[in-house]
MDTraj code that builds the backbone (N, CA, C; nanometers):
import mdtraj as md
import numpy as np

residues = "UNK UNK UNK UNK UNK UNK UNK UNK UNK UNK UNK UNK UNK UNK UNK UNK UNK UNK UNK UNK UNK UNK UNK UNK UNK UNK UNK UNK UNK UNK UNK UNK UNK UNK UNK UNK UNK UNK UNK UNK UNK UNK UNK UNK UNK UNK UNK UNK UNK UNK UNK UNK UNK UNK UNK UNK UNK UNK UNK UNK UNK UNK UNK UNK UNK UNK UNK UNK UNK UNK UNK UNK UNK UNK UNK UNK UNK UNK UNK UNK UNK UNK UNK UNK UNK UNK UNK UNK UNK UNK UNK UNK UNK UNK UNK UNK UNK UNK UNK UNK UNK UNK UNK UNK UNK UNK UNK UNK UNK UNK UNK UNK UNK UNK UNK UNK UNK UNK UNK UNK UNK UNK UNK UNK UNK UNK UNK UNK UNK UNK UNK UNK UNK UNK UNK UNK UNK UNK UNK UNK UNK UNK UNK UNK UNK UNK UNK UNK UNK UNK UNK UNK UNK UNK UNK UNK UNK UNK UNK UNK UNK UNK UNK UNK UNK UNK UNK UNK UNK UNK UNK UNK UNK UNK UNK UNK UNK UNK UNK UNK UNK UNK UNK UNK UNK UNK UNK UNK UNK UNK UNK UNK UNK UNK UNK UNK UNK UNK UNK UNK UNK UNK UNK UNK UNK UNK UNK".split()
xyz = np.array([
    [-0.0619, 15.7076, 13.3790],
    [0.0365, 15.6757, 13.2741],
    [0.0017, 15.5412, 13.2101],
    [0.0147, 15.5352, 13.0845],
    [-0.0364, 15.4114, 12.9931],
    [0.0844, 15.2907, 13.0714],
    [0.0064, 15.1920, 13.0834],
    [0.1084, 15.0914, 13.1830],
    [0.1939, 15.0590, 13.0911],
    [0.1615, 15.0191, 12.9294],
    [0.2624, 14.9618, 12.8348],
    [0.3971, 15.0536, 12.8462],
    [0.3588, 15.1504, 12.8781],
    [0.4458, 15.2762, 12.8286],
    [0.5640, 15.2687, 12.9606],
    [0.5109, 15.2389, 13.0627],
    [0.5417, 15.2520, 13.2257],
    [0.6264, 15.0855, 13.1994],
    [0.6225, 14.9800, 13.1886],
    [0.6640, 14.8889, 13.1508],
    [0.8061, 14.8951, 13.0767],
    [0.7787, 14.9243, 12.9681],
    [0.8682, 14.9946, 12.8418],
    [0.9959, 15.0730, 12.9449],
    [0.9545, 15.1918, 13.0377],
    [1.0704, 15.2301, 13.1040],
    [1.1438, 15.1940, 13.2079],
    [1.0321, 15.0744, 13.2948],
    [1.1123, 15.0573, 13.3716],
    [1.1804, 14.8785, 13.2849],
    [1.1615, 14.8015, 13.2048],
    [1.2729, 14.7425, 13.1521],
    [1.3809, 14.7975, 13.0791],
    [1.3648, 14.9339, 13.0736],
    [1.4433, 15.0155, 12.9508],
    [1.5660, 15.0161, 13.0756],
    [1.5268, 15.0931, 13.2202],
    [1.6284, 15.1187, 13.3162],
    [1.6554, 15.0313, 13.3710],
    [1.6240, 14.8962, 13.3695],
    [1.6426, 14.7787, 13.4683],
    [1.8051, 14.7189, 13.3730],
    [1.7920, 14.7265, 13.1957],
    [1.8815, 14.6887, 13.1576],
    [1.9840, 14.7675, 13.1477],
    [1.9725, 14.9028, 13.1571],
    [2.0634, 15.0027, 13.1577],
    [2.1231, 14.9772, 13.2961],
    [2.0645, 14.9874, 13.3928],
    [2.1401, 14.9443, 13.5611],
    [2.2174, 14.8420, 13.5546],
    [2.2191, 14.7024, 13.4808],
    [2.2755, 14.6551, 13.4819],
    [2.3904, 14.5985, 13.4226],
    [2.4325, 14.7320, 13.3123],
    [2.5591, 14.7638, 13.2446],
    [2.6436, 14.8353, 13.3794],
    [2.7161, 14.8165, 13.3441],
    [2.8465, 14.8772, 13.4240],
    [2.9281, 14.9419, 13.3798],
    [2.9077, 15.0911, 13.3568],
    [2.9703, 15.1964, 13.3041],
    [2.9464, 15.1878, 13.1128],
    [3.0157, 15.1947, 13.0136],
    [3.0235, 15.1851, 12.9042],
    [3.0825, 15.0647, 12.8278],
    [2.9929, 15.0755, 12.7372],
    [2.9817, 14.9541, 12.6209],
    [3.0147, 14.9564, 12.4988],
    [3.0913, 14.9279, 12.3844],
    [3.0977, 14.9038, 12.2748],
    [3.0784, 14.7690, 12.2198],
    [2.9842, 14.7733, 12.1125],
    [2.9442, 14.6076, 12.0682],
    [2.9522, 14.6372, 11.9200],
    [3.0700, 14.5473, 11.8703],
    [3.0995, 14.5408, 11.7238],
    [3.0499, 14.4261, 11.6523],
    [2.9567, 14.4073, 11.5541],
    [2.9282, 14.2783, 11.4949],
    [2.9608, 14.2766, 11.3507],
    [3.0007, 14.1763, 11.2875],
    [3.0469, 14.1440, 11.2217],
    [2.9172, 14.1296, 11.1160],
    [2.8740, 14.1426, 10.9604],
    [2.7761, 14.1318, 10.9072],
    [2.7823, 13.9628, 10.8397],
    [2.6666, 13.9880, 10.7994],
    [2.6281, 13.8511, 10.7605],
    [2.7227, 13.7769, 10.6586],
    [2.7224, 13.6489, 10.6221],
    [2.7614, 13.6238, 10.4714],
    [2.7096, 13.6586, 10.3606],
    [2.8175, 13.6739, 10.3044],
    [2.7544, 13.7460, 10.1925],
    [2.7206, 13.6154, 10.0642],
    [2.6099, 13.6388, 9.9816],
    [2.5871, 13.5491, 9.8915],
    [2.6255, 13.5378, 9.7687],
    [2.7564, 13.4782, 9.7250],
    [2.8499, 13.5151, 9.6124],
    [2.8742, 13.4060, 9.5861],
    [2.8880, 13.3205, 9.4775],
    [2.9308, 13.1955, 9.4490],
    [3.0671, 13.2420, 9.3832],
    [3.1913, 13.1934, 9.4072],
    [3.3220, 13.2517, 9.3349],
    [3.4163, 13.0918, 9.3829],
    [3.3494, 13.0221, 9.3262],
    [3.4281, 12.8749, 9.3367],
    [3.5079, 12.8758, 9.2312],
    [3.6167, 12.7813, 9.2134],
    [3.7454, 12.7393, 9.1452],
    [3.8377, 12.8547, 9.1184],
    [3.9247, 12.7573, 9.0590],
    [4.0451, 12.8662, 8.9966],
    [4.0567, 12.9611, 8.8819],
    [4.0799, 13.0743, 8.9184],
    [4.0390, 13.1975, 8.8129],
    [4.1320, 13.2758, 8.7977],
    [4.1518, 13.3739, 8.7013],
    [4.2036, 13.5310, 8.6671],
    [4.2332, 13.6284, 8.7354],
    [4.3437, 13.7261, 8.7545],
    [4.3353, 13.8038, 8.7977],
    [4.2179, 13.9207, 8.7512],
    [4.1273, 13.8786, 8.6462],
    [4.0781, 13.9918, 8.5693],
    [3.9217, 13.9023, 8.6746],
    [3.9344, 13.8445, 8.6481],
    [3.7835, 13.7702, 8.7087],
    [3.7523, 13.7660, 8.9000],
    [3.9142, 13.7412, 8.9129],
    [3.9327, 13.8558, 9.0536],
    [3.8427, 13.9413, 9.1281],
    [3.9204, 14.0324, 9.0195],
    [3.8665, 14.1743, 9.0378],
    [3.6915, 14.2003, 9.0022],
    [3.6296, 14.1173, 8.9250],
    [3.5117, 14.1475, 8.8613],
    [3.4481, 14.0812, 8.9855],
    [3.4673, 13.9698, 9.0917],
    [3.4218, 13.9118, 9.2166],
    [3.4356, 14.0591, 9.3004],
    [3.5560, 14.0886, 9.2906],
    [3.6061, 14.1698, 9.4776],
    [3.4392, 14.2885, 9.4041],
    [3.4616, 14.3327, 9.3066],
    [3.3426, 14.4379, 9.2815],
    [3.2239, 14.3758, 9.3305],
    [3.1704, 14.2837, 9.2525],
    [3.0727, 14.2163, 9.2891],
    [3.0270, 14.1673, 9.4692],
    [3.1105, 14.1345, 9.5057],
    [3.0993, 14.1193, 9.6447],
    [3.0527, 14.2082, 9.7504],
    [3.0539, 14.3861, 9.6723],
    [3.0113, 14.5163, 9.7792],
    [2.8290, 14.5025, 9.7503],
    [2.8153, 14.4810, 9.6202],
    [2.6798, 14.5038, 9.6347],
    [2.5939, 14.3390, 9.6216],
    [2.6632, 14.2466, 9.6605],
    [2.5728, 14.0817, 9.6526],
    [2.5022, 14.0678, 9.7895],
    [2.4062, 14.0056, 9.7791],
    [2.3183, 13.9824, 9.9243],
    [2.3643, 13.9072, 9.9864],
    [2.2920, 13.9268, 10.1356],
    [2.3832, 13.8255, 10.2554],
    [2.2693, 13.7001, 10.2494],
    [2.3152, 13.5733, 10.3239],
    [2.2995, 13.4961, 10.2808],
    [2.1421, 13.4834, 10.4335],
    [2.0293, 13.4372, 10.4290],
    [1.9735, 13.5113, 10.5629],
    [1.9945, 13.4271, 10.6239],
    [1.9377, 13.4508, 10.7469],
    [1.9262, 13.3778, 10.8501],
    [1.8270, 13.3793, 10.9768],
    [1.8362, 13.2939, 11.0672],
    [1.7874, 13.3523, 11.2253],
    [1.8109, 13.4605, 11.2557],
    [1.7154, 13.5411, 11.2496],
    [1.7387, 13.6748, 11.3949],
    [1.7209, 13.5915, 11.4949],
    [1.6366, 13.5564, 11.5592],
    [1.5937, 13.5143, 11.6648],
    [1.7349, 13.4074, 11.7588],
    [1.7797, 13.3369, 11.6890],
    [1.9030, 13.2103, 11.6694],
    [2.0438, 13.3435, 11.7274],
    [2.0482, 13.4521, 11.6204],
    [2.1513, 13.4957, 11.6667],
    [2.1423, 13.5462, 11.7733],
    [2.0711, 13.6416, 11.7971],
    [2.0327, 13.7453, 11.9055],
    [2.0332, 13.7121, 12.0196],
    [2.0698, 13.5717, 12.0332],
    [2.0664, 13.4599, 12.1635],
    [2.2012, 13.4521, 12.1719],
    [2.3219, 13.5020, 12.0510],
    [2.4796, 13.4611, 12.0892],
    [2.5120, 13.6356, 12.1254],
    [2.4043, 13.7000, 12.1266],
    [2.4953, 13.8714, 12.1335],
    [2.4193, 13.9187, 12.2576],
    [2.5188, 14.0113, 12.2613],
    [2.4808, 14.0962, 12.4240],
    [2.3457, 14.1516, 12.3981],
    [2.3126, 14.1972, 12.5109],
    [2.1612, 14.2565, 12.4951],
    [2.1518, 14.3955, 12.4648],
    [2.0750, 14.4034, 12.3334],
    [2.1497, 14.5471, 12.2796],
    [2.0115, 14.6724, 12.3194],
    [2.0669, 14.7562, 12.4200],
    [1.9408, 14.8971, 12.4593],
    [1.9611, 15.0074, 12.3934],
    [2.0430, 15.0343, 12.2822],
    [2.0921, 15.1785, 12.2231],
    [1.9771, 15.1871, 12.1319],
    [1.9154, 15.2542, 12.1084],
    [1.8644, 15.3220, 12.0229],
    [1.8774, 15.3461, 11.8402],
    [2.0093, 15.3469, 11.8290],
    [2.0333, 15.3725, 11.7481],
    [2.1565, 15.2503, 11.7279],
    [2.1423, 15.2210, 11.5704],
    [2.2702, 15.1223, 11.5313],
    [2.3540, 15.1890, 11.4022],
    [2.4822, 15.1879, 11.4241],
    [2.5459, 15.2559, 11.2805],
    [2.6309, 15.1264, 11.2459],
    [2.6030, 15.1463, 11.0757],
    [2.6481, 15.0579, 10.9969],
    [2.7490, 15.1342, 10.8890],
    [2.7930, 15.0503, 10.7893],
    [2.8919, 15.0821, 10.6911],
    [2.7837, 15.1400, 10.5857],
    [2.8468, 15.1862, 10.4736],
    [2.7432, 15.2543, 10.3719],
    [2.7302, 15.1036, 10.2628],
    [2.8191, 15.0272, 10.3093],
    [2.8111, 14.8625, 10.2127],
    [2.6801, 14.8195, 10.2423],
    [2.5965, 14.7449, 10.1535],
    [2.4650, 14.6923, 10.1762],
    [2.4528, 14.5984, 10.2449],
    [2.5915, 14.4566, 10.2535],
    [2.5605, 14.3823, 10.3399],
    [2.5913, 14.4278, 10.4819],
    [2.6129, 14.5537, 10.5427],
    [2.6367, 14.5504, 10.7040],
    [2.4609, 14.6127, 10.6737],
    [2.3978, 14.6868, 10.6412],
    [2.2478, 14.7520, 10.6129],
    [2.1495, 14.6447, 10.6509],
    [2.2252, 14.5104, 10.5570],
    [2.0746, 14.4185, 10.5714],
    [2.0998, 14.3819, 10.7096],
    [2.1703, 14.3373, 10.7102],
    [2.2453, 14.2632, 10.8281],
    [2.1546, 14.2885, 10.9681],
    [2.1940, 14.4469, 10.9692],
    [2.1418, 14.5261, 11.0919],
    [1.9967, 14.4792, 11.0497],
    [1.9353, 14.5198, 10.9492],
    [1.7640, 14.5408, 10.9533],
    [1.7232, 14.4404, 10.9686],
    [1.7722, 14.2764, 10.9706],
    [1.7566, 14.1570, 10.9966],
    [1.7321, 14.1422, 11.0922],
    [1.8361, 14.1743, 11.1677],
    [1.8189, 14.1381, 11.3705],
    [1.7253, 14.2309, 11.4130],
    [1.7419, 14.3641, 11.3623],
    [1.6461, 14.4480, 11.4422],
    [1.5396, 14.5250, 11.3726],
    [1.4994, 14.5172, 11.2732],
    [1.4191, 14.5388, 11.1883],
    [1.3696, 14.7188, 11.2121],
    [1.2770, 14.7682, 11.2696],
    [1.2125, 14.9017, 11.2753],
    [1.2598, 14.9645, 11.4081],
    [1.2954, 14.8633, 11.5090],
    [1.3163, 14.8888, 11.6359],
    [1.4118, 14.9504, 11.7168],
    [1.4836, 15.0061, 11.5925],
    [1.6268, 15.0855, 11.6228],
    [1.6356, 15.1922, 11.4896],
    [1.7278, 15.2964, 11.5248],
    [1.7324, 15.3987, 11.4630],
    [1.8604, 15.3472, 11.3704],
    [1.8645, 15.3534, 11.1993],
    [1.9740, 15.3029, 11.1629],
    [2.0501, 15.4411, 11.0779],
    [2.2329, 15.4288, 11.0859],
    [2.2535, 15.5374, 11.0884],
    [2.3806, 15.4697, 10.9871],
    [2.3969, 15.5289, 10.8643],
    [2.4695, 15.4383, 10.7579],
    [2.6246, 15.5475, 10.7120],
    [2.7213, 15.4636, 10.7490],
    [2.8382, 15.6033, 10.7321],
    [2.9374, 15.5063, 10.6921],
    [2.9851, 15.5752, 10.5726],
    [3.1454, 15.5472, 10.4785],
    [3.2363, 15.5340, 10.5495],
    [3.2254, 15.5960, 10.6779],
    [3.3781, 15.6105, 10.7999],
    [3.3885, 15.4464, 10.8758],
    [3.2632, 15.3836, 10.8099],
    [3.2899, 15.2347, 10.8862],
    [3.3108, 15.1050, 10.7387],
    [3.2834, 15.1595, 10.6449],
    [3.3278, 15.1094, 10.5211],
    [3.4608, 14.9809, 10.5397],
    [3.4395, 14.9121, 10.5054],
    [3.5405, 14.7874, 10.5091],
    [3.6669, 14.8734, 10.4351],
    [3.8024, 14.8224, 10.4851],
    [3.9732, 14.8508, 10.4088],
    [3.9126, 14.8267, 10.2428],
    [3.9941, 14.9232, 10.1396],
    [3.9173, 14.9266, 10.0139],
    [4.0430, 14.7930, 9.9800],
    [4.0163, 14.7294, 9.9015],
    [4.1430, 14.6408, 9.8052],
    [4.1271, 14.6025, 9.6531],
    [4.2520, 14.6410, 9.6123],
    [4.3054, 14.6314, 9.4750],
    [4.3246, 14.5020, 9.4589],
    [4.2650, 14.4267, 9.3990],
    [4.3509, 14.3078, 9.3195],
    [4.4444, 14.3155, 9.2442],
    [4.5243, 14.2584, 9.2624],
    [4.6664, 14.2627, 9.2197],
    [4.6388, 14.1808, 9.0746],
    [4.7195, 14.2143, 8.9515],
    [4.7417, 14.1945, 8.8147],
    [4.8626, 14.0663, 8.7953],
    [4.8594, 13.9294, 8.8349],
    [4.9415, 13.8397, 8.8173],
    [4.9188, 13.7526, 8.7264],
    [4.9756, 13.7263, 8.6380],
    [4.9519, 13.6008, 8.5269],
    [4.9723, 13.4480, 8.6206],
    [4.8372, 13.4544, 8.7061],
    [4.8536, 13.3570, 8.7259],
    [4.6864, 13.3022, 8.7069],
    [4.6664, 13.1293, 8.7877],
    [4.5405, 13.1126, 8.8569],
    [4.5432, 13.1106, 8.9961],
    [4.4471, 13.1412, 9.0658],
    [4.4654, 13.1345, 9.1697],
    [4.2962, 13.1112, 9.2083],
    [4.2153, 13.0151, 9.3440],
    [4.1286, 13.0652, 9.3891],
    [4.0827, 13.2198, 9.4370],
    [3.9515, 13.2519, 9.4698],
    [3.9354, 13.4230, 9.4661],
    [3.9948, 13.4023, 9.6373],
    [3.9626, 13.3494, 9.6973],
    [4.0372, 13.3717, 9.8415],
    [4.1927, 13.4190, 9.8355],
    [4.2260, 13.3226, 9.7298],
    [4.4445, 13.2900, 9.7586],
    [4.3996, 13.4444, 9.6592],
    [4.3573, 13.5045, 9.5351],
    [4.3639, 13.6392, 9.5241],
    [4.3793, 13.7703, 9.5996],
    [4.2576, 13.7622, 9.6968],
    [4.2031, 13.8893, 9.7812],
    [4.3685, 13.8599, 9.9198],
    [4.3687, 13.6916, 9.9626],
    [4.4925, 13.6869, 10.0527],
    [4.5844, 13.7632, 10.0013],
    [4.6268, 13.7395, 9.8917],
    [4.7249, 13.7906, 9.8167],
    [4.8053, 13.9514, 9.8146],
    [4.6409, 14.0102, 9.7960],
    [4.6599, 14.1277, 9.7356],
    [4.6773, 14.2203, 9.8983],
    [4.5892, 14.1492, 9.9599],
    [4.5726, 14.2189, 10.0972],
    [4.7012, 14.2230, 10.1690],
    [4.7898, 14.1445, 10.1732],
    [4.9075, 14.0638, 10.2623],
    [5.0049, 14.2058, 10.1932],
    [5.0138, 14.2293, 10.0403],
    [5.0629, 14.3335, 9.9590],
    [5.0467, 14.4202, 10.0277],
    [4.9208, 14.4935, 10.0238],
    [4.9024, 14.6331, 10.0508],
    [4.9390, 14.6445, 10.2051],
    [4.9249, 14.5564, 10.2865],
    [4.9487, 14.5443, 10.4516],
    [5.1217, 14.5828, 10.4305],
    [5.1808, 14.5561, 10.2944],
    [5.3264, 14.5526, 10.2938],
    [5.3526, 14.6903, 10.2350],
    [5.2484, 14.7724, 10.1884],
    [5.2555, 14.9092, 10.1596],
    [5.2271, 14.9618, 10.0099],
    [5.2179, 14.8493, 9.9389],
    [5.1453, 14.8578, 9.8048],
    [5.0535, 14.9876, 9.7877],
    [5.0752, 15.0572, 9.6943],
    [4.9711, 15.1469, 9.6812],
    [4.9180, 15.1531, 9.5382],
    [4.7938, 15.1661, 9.5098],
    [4.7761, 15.1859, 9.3918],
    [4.6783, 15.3304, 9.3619],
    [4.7218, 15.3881, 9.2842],
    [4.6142, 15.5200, 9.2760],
    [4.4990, 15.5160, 9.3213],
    [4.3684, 15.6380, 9.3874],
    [4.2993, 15.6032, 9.3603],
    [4.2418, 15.5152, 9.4655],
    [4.3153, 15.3955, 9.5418],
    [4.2555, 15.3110, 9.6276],
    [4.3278, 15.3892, 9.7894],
    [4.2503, 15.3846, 9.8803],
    [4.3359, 15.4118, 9.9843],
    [4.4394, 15.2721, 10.0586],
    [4.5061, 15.3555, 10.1015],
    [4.6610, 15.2765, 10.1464],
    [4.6075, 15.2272, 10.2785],
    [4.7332, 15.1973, 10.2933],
    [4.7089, 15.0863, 10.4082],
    [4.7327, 15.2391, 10.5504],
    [4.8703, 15.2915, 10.5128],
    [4.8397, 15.4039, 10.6252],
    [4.7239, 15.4894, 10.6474],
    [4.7038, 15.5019, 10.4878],
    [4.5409, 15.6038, 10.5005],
    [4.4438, 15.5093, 10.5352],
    [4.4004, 15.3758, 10.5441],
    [4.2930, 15.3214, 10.6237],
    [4.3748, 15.3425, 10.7948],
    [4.4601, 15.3703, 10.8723],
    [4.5329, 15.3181, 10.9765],
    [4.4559, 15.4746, 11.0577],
    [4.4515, 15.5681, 10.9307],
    [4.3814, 15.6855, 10.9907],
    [4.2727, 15.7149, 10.9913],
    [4.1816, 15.6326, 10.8999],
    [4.0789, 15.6243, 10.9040],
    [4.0500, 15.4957, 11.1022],
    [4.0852, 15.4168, 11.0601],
    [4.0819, 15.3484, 11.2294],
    [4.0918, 15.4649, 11.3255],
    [4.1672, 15.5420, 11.3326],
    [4.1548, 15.6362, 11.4175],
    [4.0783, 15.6951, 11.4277],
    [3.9879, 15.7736, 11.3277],
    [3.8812, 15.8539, 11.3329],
    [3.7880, 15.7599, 11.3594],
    [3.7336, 15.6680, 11.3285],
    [3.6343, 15.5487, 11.3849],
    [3.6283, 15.5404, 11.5193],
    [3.7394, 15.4739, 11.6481],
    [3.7377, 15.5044, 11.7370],
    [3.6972, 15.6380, 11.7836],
    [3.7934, 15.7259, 11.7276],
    [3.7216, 15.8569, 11.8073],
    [3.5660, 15.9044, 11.7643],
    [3.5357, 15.8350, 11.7091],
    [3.4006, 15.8529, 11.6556],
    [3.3097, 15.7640, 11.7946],
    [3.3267, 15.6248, 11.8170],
    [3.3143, 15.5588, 11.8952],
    [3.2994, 15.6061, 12.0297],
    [3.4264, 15.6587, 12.1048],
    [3.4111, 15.7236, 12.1917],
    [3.3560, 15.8484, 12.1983],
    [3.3712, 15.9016, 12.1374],
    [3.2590, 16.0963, 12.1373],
    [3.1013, 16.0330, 12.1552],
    [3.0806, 15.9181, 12.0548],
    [2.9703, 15.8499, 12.1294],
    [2.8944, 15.8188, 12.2780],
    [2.9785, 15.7348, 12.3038],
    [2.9600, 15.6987, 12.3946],
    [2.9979, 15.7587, 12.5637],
    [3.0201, 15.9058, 12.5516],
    [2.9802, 15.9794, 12.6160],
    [2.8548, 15.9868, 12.6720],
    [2.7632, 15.9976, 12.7653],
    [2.6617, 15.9750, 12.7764],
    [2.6047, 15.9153, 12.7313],
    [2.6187, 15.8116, 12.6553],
    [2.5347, 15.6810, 12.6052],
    [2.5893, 15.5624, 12.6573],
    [2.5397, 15.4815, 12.7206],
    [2.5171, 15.3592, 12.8296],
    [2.6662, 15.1938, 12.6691],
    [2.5940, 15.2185, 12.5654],
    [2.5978, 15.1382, 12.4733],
    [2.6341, 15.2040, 12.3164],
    [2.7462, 15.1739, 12.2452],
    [2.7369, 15.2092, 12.1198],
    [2.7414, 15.0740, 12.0246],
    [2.6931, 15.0726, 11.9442],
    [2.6628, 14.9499, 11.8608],
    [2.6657, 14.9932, 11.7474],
    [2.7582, 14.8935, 11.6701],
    [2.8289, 14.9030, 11.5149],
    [2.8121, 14.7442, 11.4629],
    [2.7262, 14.7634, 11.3125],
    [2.7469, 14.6546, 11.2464],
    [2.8422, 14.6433, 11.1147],
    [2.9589, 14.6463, 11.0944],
    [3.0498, 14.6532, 11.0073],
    [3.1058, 14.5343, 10.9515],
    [3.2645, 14.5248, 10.9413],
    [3.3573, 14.4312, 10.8611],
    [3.4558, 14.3863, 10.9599],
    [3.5130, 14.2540, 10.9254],
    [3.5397, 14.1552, 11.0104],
    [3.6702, 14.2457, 11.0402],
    [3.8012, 14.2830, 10.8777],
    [3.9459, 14.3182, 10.9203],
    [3.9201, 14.4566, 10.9779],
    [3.8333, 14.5270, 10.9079],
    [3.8406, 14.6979, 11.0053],
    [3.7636, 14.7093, 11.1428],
    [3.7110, 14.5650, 11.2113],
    [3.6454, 14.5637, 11.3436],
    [3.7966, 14.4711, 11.4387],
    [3.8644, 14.4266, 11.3861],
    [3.9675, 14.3902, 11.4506],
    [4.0984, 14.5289, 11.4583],
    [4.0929, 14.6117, 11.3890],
    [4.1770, 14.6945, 11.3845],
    [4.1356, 14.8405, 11.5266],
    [3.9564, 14.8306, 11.4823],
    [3.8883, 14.8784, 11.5932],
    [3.9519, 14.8489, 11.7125],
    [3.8978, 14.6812, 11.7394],
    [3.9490, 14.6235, 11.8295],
    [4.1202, 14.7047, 11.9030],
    [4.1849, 14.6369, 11.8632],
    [4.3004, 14.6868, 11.8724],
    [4.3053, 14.8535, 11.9358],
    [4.2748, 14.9218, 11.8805],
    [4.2858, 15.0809, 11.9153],
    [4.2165, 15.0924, 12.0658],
    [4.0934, 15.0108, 12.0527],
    [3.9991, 15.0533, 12.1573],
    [4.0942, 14.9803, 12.3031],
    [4.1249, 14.8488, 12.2911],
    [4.2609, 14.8369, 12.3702],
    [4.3683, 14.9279, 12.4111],
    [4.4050, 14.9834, 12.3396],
    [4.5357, 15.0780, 12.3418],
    [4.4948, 15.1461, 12.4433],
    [4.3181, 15.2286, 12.3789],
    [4.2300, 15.3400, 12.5201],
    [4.2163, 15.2886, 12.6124],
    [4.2893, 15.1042, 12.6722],
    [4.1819, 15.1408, 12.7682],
    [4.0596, 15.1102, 12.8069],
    [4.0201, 15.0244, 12.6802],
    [3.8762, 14.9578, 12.7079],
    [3.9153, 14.8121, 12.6985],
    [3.8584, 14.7313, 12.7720],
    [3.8489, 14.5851, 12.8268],
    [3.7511, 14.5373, 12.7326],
    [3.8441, 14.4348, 12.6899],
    [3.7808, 14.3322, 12.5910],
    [3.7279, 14.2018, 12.6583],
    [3.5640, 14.2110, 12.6433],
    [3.4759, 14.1257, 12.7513],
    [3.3966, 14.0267, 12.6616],
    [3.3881, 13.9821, 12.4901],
    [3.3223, 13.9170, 12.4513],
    [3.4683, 13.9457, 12.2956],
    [3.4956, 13.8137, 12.2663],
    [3.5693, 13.8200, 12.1062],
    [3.5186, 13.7259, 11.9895],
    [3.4391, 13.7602, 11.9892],
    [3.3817, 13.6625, 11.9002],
    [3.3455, 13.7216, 11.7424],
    [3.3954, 13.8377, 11.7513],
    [3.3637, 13.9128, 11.5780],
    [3.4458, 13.8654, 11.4831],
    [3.5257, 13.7943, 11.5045],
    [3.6111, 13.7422, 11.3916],
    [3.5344, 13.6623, 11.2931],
    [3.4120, 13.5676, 11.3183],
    [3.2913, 13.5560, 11.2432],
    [3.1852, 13.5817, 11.1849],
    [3.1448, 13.5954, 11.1129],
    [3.0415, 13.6382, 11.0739],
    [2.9069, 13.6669, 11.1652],
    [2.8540, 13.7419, 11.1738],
    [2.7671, 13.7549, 11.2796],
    [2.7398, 13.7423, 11.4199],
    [2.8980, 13.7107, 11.4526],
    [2.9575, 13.7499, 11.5783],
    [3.0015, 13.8787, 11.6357],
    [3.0290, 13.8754, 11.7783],
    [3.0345, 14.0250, 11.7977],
    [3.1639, 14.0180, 11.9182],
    [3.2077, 14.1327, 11.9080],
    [3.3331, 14.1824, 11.9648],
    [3.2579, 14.2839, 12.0679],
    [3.3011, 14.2668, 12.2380],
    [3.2505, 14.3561, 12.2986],
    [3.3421, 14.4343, 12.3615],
    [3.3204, 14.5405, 12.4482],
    [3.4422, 14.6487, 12.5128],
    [3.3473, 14.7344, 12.6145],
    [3.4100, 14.7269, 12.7050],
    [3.3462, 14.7726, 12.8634],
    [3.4626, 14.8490, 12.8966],
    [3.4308, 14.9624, 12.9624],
    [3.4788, 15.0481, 13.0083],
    [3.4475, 15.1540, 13.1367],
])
top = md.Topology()
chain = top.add_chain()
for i, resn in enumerate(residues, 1):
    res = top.add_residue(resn, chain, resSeq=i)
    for name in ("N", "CA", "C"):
        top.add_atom(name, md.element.get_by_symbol(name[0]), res)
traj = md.Trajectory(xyz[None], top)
């Protein structure tokens, strides 16, 4: 047997042995690279929140991060169909993982709200978000209950996973990886690393 190859499996099982039952590892994607300084429009708002799905992340260390996250053996990584969770992933792990890109991990969609006012784009998106959390609906965008069911199908997506797989690993969005969070609690899974609330931090769950 080619020794590289013989090598390759027995570190493959040495790190798998030393998980303890099942894993979920949620990371948070990079920053994104958007300049949206001062006080603005609700119309200019909205022309940012657009702008913000398809702007690049800002790069960084692989090497730097990969030293604050668990040690990742899955095979495969699923991301959001947004470009910054895409780069994100291909950053840290470049060819060395199977990448698997799905709408069902898509960040909560949000409407900017139409106020004659100014406001920074943060006190906007706060704004509008804090709304729809209050049940705001606007055509067209999904609601706050219809993302609450979408969280549900995510988890159960999560777990059907991780059925026979040691590790599932998701690179997504900061508010729909805390909502994760949350559910995967409810199941039952032990929250052993919280650190996704940042950018390129990661949220872990052992089970």
């Amino acid at each position: 047997m080619n020794p590289v190859y013989l090598l390759s499996l027995l570190l493959f099982f040495c790190c798998w042995s030393k998980m303890d039952g099942q894993e979920v590892v949620l990371i948070r994607h990079a920053k994104v690279n958007m300049d949206a300084k001062g006080w603005i429009r609700a119309r200019k708002a909205a022309e940012y929140r657009e702008k913000y799905d398809v702007s690049p992340i800002h790069s960084f260390s692989a090497t730097a991060v990969k030293k604050q996250l668990p040690v990742i053996i899955s095979d495969t990584v699923y991301t959001s169909a947004l470009a910054r969770t895409q780069e994100t992933a291909y950053l840290l792990w470049g060819d060395s993982v199977i990448y698997v890109a799905l709408p069902l991990l898509n960040e909560y969609q949000l409407h900017v709200i139409r106020w004659p006012l100014w406001l920074p784009y943060k006190g906007w998106t706060s704004i509008s978000r804090a709304l729809w959390l209050m049940g705001l609906k606007k055509e067209g965008v999904e609601s706050y209950s219809e993302a609450k069911e979408r969280t549900l199908k995510v988890v159960d997506f999560i777990e059907h996973k991780s059925e026979g797989n040691p590790q599932v690993v998701l690179v997504t969005h900061g508010f729909l990886n805390r909502n994760i969070a949350k559910e995967l609690e409810k199941r039952g899974w032990l929250r052993t690393l919280n650190k996704g609330k940042v950018n390129l931090g990661a949220t872990v769950f052992k089970k």
